[in-house]
C-alpha positions in Angstrom: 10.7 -13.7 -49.5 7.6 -12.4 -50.8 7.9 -8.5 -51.4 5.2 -7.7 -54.0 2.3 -5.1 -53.1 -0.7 -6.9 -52.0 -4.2 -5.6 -51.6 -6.9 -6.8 -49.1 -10.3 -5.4 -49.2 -12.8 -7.0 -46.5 -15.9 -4.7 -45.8 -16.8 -1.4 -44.1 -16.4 -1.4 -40.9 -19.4 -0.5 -38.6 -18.6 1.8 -35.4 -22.1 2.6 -35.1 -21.9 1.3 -31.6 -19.5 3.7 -30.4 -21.5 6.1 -28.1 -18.1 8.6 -28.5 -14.9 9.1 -28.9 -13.5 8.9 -25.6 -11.4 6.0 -24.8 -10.6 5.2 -28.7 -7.1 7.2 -27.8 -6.4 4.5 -25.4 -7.4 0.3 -27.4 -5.6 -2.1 -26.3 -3.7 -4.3 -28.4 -5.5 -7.9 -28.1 -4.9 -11.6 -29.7 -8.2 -13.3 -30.8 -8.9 -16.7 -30.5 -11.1 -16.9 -33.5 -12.3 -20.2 -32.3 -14.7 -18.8 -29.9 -16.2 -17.1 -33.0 -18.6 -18.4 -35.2 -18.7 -17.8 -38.8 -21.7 -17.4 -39.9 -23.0 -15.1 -36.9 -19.3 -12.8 -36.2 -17.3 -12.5 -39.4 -20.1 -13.6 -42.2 -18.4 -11.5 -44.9 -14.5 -12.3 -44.3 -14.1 -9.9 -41.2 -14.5 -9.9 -37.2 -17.2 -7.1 -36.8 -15.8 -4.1 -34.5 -18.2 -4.4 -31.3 -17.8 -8.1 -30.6 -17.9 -8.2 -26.6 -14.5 -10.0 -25.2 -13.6 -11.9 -22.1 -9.8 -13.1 -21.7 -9.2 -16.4 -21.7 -7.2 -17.3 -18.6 -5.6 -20.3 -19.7 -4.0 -18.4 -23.0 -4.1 -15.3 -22.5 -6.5 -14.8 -25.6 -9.4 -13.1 -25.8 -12.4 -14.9 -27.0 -16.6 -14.2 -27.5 -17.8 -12.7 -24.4 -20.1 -15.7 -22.7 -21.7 -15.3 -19.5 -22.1 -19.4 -19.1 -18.4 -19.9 -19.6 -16.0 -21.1 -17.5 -12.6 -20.3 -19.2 -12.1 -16.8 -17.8 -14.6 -15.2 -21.0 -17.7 -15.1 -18.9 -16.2 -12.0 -17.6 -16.7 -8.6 -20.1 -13.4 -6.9 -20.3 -13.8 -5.2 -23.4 -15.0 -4.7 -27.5 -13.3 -5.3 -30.3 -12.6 -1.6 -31.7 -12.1 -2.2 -35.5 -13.1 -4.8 -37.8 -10.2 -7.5 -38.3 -9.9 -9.8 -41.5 -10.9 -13.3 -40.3 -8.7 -16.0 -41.5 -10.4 -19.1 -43.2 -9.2 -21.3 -40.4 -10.7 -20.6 -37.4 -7.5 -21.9 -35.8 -5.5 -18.9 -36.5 -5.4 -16.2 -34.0 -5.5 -12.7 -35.2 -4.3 -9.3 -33.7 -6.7 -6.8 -33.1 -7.6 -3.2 -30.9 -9.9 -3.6 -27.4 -11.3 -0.7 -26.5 -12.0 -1.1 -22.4 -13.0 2.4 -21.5 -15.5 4.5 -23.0 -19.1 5.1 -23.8 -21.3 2.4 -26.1 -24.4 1.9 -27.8 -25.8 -0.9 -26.7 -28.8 -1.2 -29.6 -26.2 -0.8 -32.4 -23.8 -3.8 -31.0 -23.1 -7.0 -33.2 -23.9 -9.0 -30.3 -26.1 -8.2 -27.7 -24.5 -8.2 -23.9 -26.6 -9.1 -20.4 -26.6 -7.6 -17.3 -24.3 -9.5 -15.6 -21.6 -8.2 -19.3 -22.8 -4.6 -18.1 -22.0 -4.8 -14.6 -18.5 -6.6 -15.0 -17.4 -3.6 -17.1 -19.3 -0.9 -14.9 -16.9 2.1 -14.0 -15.3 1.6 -17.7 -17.8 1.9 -20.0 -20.9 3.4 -19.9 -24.2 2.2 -22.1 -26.4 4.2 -23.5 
């Protein structure tokens, strides 16, 4: 058993996007399926980027990268990642993170842009600006 005092330093996370701080009382506790991510564009220094737009995938029960051409249950917006999360150097590892799903955001200062159709799934729980 290892028991020694590790330290883990992976960036500053960015919450730029958060239009307040309503709903960040209430995250929801999420699995990531880091597959649906890709390096170079969602976690390019070692860490999932808080504002990533989520779908849940409905075979897993995972969430995954918010895609409006899916067809595995993510083409539907649910949520946003909350905080940054250390991304594991296989992208078959699923990692634990916060959703926030109600609340106000800024949509110019998101990691990844979302569409209309992202907008009006979550409409009634979060409110661009």
């Amino acid at each position: 058993m290892e028991l020694s005092l590790k330290t883990t330093t992976y960036g500053v996370d960015d919450q730029s996007w958060l239009g307040s701080e309503h709903g960040t009382q209430a995250t929801e506790s999420i699995t990531i399926d880091v597959s649906t991510l890709t390096a170079a564009t969602h976690y390019p220094d070692g860490y999932i980027k808080s504002g990533i737009p989520l779908g849940l995938i409905t075979a897993s029960g995972k969430y995954g990268l918010y895609n409006d051409a899916a067809v595995d249950g993510t083409e539907t917006l649910v949520g946003f990642l909350f905080a940054a999360v250390p991304a594991p150097s296989d992208n078959t590892i699923d990692v634990a993170g916060a959703m926030l799903t109600h609340g106000k955001v800024r949509e110019s200062r998101l990691p990844v842009a979302v569409d209309a159709a992202g907008q009006a799934d979550v409409a009634g729980s979060i409110r661009f600006v």
